[in-house]
N, CA, C and O atoms as a GROMACS GRO file, in nm:
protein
  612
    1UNK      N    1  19.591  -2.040  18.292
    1UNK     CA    2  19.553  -1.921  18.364
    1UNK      C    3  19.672  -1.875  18.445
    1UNK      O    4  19.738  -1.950  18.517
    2UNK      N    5  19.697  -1.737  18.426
    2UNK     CA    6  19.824  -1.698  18.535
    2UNK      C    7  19.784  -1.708  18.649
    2UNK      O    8  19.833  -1.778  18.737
    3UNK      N    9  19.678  -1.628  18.660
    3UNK     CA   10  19.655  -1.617  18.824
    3UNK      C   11  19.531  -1.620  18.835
    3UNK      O   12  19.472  -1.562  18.744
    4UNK      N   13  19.446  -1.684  18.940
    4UNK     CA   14  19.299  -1.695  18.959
    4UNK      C   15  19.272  -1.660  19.137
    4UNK      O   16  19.311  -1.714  19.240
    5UNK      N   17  19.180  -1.533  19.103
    5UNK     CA   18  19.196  -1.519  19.259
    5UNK      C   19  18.988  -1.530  19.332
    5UNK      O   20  18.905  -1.449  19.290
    6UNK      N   21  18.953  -1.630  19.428
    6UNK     CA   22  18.838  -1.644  19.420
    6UNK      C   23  18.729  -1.736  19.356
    6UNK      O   24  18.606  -1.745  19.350
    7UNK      N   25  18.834  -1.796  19.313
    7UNK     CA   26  18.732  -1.899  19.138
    7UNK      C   27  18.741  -1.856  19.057
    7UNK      O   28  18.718  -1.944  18.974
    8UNK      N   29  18.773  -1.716  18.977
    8UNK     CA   30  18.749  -1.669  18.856
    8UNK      C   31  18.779  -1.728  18.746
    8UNK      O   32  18.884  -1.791  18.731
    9UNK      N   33  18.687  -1.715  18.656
    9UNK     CA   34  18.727  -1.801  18.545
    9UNK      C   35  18.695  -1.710  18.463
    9UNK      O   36  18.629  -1.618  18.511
   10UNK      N   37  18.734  -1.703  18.295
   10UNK     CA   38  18.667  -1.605  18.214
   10UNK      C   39  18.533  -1.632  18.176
   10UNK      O   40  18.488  -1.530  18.125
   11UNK      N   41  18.473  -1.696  18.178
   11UNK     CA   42  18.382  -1.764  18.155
   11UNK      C   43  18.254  -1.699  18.269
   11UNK      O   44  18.143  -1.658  18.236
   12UNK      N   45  18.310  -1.705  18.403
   12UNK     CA   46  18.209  -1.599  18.466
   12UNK      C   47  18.196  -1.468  18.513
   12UNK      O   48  18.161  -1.436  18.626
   13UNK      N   49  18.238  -1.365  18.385
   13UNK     CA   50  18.253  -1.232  18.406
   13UNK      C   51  18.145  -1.220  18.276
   13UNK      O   52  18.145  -1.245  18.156
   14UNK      N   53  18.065  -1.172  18.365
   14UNK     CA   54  17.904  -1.170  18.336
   14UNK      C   55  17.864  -0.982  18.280
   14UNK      O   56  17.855  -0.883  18.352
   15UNK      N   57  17.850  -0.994  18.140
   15UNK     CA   58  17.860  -0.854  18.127
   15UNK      C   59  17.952  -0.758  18.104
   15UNK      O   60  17.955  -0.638  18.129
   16UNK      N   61  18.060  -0.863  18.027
   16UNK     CA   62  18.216  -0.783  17.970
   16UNK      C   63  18.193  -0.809  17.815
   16UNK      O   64  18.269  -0.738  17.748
   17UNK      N   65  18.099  -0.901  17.730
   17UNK     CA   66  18.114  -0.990  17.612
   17UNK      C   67  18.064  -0.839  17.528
   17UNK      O   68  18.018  -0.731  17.567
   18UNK      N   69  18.099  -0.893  17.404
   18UNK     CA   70  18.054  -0.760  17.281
   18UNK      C   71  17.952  -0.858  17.204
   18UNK      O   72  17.880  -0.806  17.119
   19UNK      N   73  17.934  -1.062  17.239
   19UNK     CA   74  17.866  -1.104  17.196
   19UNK      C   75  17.730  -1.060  17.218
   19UNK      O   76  17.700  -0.957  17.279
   20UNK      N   77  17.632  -1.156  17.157
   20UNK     CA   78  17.487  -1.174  17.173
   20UNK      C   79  17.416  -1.025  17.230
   20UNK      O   80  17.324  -1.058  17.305
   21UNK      N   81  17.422  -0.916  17.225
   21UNK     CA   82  17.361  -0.821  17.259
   21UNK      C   83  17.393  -0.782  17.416
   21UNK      O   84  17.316  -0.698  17.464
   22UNK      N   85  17.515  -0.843  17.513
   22UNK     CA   86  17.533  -0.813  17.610
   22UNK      C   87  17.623  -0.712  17.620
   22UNK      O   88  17.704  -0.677  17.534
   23UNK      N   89  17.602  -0.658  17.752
   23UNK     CA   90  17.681  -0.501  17.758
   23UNK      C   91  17.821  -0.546  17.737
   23UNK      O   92  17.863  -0.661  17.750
   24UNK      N   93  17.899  -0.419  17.698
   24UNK     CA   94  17.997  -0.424  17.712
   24UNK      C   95  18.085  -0.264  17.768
   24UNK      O   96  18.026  -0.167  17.816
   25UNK      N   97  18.196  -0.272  17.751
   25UNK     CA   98  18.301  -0.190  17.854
   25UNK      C   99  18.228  -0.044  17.825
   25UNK      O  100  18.185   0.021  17.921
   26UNK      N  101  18.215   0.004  17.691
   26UNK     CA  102  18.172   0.079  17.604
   26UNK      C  103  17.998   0.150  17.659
   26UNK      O  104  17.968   0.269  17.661
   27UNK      N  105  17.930   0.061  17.688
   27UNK     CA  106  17.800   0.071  17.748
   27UNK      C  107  17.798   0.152  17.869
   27UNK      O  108  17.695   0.192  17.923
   28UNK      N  109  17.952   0.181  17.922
   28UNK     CA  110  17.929   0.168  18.070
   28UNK      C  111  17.960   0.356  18.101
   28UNK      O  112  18.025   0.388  18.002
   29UNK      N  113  17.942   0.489  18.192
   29UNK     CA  114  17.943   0.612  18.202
   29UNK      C  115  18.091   0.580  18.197
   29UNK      O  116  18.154   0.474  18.191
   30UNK      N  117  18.134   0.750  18.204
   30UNK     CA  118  18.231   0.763  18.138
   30UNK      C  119  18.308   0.820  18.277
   30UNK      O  120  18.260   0.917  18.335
   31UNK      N  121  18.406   0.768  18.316
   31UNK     CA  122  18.497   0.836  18.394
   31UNK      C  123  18.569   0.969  18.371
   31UNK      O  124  18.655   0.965  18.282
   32UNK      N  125  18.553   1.072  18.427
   32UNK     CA  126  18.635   1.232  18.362
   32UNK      C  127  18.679   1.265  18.462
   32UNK      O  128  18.742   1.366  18.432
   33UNK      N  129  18.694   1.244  18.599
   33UNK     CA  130  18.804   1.284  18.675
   33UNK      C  131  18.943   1.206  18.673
   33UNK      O  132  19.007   1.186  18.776
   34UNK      N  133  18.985   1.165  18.547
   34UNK     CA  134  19.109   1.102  18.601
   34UNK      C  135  19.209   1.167  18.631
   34UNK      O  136  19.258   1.264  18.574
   35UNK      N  137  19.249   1.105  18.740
   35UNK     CA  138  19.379   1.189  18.815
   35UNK      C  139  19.527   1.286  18.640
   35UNK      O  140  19.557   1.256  18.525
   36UNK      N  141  19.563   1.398  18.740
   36UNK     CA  142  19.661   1.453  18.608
   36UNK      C  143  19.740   1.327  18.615
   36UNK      O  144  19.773   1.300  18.500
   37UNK      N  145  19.792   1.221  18.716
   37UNK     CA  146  19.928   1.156  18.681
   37UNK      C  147  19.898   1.050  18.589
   37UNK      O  148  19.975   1.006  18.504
   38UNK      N  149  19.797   1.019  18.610
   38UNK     CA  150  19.714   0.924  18.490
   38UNK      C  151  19.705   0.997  18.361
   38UNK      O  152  19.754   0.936  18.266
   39UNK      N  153  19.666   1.084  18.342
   39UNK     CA  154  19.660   1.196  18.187
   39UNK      C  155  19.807   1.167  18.161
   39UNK      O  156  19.822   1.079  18.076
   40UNK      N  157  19.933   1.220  18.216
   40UNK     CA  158  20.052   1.263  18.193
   40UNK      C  159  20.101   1.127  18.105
   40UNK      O  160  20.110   1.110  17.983
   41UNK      N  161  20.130   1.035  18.220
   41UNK     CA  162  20.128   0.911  18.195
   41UNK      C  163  20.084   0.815  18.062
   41UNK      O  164  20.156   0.736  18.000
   42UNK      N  165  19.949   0.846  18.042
   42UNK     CA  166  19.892   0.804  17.918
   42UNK      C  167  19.891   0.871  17.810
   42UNK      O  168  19.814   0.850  17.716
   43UNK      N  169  19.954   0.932  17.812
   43UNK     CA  170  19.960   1.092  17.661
   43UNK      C  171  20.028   1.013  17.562
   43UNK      O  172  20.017   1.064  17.451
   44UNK      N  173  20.105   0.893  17.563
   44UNK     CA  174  20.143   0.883  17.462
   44UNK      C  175  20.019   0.751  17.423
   44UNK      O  176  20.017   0.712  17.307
   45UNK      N  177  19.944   0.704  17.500
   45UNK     CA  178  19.903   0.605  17.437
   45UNK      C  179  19.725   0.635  17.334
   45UNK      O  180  19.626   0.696  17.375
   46UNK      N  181  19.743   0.568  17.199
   46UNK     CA  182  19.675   0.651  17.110
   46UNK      C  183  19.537   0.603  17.191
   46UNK      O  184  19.459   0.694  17.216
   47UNK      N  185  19.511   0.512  17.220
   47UNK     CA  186  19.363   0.471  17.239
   47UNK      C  187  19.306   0.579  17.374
   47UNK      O  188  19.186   0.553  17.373
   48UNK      N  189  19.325   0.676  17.481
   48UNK     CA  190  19.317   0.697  17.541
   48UNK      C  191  19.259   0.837  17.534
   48UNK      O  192  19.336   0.900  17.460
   49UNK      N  193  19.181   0.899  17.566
   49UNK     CA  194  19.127   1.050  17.497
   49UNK      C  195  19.070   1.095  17.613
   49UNK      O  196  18.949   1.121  17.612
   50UNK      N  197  19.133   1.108  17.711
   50UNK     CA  198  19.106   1.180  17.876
   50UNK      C  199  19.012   1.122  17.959
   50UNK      O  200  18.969   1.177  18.060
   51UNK      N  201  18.976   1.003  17.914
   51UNK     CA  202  18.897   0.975  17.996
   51UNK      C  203  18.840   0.846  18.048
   51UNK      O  204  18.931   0.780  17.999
   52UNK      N  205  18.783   0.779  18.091
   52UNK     CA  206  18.782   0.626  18.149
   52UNK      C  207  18.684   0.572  18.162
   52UNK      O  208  18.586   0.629  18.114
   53UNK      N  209  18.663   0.448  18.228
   53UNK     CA  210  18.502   0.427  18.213
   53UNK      C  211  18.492   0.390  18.380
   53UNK      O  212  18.576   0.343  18.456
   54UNK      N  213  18.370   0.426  18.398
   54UNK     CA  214  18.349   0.395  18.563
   54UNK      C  215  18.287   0.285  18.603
   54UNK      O  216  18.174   0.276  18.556
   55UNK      N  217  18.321   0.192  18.677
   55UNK     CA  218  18.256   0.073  18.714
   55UNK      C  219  18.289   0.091  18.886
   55UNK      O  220  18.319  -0.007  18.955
   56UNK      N  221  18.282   0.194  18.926
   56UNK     CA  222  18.242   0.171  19.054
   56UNK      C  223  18.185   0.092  19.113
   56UNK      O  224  18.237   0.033  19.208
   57UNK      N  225  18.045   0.067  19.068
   57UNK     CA  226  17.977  -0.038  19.114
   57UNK      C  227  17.964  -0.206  19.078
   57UNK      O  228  17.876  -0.286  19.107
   58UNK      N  229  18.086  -0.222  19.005
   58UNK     CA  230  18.104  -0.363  18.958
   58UNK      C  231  18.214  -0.432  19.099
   58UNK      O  232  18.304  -0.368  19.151
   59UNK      N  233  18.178  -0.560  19.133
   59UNK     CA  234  18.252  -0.664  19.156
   59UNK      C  235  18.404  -0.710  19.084
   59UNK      O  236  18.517  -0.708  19.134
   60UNK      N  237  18.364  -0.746  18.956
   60UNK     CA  238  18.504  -0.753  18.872
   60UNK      C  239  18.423  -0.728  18.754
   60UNK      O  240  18.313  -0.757  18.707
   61UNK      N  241  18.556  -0.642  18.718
   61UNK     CA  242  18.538  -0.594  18.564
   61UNK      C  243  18.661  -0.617  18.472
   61UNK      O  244  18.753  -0.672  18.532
   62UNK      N  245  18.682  -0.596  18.370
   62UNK     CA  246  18.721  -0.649  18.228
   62UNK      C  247  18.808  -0.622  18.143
   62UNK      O  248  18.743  -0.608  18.039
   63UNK      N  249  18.935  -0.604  18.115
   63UNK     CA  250  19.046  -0.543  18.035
   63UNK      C  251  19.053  -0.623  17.962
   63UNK      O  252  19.047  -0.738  18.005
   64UNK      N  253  19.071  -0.596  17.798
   64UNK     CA  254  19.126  -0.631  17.745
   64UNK      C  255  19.283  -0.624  17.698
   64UNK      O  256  19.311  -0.509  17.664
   65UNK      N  257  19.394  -0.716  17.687
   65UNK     CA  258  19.470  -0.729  17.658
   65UNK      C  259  19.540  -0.758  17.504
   65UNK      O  260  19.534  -0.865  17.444
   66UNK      N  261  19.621  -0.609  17.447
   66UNK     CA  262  19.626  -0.697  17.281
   66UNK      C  263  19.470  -0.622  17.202
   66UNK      O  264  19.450  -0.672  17.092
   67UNK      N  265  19.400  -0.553  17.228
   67UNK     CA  266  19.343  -0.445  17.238
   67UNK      C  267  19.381  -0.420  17.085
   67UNK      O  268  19.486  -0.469  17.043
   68UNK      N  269  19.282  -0.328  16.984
   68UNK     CA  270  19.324  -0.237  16.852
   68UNK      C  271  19.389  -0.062  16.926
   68UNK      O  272  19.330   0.013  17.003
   69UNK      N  273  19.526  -0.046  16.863
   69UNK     CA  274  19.563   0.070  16.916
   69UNK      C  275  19.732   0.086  16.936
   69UNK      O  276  19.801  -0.010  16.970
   70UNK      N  277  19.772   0.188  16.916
   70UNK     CA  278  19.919   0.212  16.934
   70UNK      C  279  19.988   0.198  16.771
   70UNK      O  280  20.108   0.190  16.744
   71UNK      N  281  19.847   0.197  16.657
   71UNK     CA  282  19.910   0.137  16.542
   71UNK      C  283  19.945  -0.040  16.526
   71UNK      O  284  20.016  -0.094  16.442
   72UNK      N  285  19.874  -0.096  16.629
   72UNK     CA  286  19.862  -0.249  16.604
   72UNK      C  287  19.787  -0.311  16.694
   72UNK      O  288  19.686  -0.247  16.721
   73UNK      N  289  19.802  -0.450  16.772
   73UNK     CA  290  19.721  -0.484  16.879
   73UNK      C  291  19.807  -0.436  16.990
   73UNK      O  292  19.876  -0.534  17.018
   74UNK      N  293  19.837  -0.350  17.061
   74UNK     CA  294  19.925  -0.302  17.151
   74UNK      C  295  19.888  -0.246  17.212
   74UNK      O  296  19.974  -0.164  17.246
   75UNK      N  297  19.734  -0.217  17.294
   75UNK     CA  298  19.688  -0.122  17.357
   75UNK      C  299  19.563  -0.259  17.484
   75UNK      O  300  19.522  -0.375  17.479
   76UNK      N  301  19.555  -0.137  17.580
   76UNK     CA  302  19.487  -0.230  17.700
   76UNK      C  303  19.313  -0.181  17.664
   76UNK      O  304  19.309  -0.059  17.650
   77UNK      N  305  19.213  -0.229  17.653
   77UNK     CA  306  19.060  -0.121  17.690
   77UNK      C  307  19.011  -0.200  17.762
   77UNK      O  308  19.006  -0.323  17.760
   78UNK      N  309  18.959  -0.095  17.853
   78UNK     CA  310  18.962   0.050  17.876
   78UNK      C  311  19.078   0.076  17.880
   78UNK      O  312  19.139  -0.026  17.912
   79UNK      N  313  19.177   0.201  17.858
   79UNK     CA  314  19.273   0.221  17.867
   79UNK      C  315  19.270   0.281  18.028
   79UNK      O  316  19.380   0.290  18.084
   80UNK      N  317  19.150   0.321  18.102
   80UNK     CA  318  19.191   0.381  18.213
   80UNK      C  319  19.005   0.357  18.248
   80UNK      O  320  18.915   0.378  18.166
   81UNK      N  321  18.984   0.301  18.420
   81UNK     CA  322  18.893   0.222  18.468
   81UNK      C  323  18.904   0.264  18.579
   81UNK      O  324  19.011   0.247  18.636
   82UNK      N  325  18.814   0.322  18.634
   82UNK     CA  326  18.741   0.382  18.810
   82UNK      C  327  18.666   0.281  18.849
   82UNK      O  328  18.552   0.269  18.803
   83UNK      N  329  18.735   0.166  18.968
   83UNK     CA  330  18.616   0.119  19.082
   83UNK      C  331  18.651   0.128  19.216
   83UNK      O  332  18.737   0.202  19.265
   84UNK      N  333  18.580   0.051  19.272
   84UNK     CA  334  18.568   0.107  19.373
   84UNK      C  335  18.681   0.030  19.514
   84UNK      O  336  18.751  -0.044  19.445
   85UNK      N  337  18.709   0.019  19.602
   85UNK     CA  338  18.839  -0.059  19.676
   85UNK      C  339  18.696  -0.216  19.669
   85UNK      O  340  18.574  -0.230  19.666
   86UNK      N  341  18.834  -0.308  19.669
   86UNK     CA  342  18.744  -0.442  19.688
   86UNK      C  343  18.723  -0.498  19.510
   86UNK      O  344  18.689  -0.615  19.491
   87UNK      N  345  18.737  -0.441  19.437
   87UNK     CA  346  18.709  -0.484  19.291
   87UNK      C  347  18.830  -0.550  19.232
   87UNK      O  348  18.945  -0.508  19.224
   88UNK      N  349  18.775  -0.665  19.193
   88UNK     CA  350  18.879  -0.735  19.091
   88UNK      C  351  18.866  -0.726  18.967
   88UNK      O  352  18.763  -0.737  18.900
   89UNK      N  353  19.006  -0.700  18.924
   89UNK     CA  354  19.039  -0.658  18.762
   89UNK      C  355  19.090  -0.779  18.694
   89UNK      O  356  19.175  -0.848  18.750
   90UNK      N  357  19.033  -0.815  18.551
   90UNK     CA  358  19.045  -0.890  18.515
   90UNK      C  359  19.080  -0.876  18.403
   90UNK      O  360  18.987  -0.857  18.325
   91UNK      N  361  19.259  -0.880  18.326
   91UNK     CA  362  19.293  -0.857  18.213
   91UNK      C  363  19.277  -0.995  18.147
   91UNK      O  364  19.326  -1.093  18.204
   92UNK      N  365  19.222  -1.006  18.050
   92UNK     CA  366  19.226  -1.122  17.931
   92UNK      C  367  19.295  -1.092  17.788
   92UNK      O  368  19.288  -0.992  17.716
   93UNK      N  369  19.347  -1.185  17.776
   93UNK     CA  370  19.452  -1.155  17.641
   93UNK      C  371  19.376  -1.149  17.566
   93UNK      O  372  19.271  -1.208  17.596
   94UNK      N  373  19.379  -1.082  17.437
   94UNK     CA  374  19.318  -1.133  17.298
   94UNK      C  375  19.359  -1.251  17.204
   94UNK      O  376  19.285  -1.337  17.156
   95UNK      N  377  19.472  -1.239  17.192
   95UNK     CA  378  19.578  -1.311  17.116
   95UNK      C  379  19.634  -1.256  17.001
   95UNK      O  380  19.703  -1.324  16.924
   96UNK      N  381  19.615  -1.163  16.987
   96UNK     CA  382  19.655  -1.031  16.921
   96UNK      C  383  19.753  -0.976  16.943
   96UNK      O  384  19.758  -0.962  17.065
   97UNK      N  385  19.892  -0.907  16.870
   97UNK     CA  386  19.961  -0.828  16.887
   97UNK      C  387  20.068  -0.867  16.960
   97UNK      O  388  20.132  -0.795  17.037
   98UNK      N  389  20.098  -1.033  16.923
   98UNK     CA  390  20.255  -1.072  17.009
   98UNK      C  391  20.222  -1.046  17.114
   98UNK      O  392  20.119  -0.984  17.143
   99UNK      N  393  20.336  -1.106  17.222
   99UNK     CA  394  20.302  -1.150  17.362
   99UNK      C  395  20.307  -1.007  17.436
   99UNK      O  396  20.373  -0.906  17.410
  100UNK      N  397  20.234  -1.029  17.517
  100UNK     CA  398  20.244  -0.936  17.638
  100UNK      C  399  20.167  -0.988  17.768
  100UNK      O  400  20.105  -1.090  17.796
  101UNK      N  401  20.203  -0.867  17.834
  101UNK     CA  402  20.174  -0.887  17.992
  101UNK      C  403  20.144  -0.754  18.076
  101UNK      O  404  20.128  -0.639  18.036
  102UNK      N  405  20.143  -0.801  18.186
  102UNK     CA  406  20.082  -0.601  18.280
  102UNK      C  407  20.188  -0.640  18.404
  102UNK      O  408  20.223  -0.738  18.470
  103UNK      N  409  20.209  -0.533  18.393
  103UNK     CA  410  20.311  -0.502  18.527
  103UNK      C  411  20.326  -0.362  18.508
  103UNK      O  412  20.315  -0.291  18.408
  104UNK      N  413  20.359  -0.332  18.656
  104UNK     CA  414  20.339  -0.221  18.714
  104UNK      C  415  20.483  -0.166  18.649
  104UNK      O  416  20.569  -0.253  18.639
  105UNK      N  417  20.526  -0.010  18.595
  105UNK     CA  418  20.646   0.032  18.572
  105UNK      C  419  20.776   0.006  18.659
  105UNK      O  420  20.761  -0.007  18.780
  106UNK      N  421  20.870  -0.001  18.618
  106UNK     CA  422  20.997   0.000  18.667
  106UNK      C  423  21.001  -0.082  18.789
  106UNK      O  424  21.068  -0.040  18.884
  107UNK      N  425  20.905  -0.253  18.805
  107UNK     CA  426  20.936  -0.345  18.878
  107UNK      C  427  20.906  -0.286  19.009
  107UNK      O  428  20.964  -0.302  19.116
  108UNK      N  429  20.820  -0.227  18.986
  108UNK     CA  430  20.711  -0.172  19.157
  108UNK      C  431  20.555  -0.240  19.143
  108UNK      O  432  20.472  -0.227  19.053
  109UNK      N  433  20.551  -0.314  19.266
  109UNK     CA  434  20.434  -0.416  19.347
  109UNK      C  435  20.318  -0.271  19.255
  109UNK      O  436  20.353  -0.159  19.219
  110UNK      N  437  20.170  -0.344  19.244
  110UNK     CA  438  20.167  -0.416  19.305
  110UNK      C  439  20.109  -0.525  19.157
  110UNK      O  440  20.038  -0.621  19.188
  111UNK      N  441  20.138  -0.508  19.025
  111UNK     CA  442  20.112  -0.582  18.956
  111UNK      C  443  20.244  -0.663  18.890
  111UNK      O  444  20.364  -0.633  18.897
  112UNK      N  445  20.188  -0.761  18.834
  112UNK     CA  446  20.304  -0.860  18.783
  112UNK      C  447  20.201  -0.959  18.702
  112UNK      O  448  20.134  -0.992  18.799
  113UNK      N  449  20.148  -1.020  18.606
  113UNK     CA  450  20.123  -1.118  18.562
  113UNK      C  451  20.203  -1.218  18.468
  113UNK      O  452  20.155  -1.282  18.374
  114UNK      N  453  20.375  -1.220  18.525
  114UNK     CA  454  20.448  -1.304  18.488
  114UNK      C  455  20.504  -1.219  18.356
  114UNK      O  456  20.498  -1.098  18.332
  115UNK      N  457  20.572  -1.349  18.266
  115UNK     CA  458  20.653  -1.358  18.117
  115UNK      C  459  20.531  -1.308  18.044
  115UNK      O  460  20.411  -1.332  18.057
  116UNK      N  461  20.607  -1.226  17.957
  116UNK     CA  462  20.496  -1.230  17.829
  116UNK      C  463  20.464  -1.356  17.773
  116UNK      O  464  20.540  -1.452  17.776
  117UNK      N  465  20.304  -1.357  17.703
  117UNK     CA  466  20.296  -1.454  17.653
  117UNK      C  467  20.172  -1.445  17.580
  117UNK      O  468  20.067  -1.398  17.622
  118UNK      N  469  20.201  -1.506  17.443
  118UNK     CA  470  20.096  -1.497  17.348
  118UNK      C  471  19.995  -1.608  17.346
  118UNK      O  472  20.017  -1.728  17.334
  119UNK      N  473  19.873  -1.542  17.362
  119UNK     CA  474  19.765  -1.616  17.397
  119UNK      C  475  19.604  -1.547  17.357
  119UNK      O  476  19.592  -1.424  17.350
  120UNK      N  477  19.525  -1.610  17.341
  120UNK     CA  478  19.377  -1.598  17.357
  120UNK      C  479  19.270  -1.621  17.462
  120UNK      O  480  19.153  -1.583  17.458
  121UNK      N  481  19.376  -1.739  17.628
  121UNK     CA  482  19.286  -1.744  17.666
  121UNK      C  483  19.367  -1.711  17.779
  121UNK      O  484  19.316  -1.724  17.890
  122UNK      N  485  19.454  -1.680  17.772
  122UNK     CA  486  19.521  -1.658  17.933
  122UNK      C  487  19.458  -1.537  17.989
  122UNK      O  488  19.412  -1.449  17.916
  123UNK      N  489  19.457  -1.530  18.145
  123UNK     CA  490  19.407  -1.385  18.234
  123UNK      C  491  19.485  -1.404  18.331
  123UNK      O  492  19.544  -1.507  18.363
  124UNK      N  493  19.484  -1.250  18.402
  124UNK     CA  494  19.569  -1.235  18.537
  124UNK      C  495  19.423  -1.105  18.606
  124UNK      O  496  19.349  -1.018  18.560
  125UNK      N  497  19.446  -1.153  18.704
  125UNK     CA  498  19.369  -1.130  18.833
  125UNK      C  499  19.403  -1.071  18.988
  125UNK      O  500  19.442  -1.127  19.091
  126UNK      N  501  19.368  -0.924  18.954
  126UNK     CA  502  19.443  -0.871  19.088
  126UNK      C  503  19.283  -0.745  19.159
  126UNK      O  504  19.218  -0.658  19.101
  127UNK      N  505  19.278  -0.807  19.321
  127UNK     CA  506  19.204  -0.749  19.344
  127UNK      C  507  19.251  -0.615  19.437
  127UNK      O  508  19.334  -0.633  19.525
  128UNK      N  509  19.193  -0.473  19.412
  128UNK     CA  510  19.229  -0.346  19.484
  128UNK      C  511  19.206  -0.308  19.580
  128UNK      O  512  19.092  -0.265  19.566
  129UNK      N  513  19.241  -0.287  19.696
  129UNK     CA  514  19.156  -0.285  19.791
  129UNK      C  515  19.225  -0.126  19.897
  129UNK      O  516  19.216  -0.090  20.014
  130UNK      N  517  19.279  -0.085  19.797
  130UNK     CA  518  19.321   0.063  19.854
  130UNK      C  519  19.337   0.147  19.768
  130UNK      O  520  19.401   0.134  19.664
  131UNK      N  521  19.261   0.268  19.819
  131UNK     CA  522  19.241   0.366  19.720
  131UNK      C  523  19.372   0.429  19.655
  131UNK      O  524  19.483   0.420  19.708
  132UNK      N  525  19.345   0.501  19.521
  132UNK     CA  526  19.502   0.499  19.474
  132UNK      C  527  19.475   0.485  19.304
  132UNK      O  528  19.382   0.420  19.257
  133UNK      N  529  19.564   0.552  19.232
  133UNK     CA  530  19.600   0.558  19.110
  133UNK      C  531  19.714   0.420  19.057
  133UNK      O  532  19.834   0.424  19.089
  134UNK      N  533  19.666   0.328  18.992
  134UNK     CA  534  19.760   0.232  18.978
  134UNK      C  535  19.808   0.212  18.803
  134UNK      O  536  19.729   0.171  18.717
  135UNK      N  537  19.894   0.235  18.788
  135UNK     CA  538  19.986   0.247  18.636
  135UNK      C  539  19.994   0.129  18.603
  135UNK      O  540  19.998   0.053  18.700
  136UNK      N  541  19.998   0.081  18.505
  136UNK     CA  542  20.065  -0.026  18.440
  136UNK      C  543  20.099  -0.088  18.262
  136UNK      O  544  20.039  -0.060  18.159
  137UNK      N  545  20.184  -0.155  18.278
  137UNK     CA  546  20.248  -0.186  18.138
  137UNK      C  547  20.231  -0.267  18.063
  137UNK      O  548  20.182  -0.361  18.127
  138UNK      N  549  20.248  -0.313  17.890
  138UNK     CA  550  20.268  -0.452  17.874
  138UNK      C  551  20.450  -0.394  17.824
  138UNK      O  552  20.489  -0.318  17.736
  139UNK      N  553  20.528  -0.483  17.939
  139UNK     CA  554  20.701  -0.462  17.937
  139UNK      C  555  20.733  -0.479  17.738
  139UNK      O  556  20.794  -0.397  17.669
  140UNK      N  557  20.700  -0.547  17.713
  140UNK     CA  558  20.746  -0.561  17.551
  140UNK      C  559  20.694  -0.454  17.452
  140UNK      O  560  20.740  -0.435  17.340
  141UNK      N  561  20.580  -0.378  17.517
  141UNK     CA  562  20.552  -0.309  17.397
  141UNK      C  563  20.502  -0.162  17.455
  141UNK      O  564  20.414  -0.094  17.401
  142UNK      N  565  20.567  -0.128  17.563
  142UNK     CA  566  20.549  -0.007  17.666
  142UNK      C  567  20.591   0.126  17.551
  142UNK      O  568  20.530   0.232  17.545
  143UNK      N  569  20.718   0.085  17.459
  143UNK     CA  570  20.748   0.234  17.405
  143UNK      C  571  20.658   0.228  17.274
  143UNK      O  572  20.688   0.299  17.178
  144UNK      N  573  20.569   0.161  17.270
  144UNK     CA  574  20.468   0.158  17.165
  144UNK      C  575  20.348   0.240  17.259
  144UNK      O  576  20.246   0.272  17.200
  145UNK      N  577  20.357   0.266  17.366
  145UNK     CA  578  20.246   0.340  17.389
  145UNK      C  579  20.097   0.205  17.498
  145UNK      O  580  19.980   0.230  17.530
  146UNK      N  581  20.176   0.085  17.516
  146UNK     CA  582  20.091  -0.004  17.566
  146UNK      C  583  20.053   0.012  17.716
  146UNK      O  584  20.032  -0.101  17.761
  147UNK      N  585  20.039   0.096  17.798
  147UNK     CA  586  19.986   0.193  17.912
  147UNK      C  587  19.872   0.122  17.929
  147UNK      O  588  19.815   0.056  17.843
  148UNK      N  589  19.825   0.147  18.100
  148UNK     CA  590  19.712   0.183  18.148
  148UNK      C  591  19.697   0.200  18.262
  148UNK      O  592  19.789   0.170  18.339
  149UNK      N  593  19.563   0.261  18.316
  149UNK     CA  594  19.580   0.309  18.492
  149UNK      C  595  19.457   0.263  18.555
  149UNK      O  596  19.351   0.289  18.497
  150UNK      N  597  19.454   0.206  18.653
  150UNK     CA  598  19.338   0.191  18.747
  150UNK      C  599  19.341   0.288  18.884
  150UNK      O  600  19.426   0.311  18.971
  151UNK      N  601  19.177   0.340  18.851
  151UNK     CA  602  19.215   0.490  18.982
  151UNK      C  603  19.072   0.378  19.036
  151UNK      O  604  18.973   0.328  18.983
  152UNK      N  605  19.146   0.380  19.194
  152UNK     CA  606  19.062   0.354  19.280
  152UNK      C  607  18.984   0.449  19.379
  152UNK      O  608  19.050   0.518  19.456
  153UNK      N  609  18.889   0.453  19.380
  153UNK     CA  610  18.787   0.602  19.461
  153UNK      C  611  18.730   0.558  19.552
  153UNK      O  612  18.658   0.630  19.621
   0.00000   0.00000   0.00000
């Protein structure tokens, strides 16, 4: 695990699975105010079509990492996620699509989940707690279009 903040484990994010008939990211309303710098930003990435999903009212919610998209596994979903200050985000790798990682562009706080690295079970864990549009990358496969933004409301 890169980073565990609270206890988190993947194991208790209750309501992210596509198994057994439980909700998933997809289930959830649809975010349509995303900020323009978020649109601008994400224009090149294919999985992304203006709009986000809202989990305002979640505790921690669910990224996938290594994702279908960009023309391989190279994309984050949701590609772009509204909650609320106080919510922890929880990227999990797939193991898909060679290594990657999330960090914030051009080595600005406030994300980092280390070296790339290819995996199925690794996660990184960062909780928001100020409102704000937050960008981020996987560094190895960014000019493939591997983007995403967390707008906090």
């Amino acid at each position: 695990m890169l980073t565990t903040i609270g206890g988190l484990t993947v194991g208790s994010l209750a309501g992210c699975s596509s198994d057994g008939g439980e909700t998933t990211e997809n289930d959830y309303p649809e975010y349509t105010d995303v900020p323009q710098s978020a649109e601008e930003y994400l224009s090149s990435t294919s999985n992304f079509d203006g709009t986000g999903v809202d989990r305002t009212d979640a505790e921690e919610v669910s990224v996938t990492v290594g994702a279908r998209g960009n023309g391989s596994y190279w994309a984050f979903d949701p590609a772009v996620v509204a909650i609320s200050p106080g919510t922890t985000v929880v990227w999990e790798w797939s193991g898909r699509g060679s290594a990657h990682n999330v960090a914030s562009p051009g080595d600005r706080e406030p994300l980092y989940s280390g070296p790339a690295v290819t995996s199925d079970n690794e996660t990184y864990a960062y909780t928001f707690e100020s409102s704000g549009t937050y960008r981020y990358v996987c560094e190895p496969h960014e000019i493939q279009g591997m983007k995403g933004a967390i707008v906090v409301v």
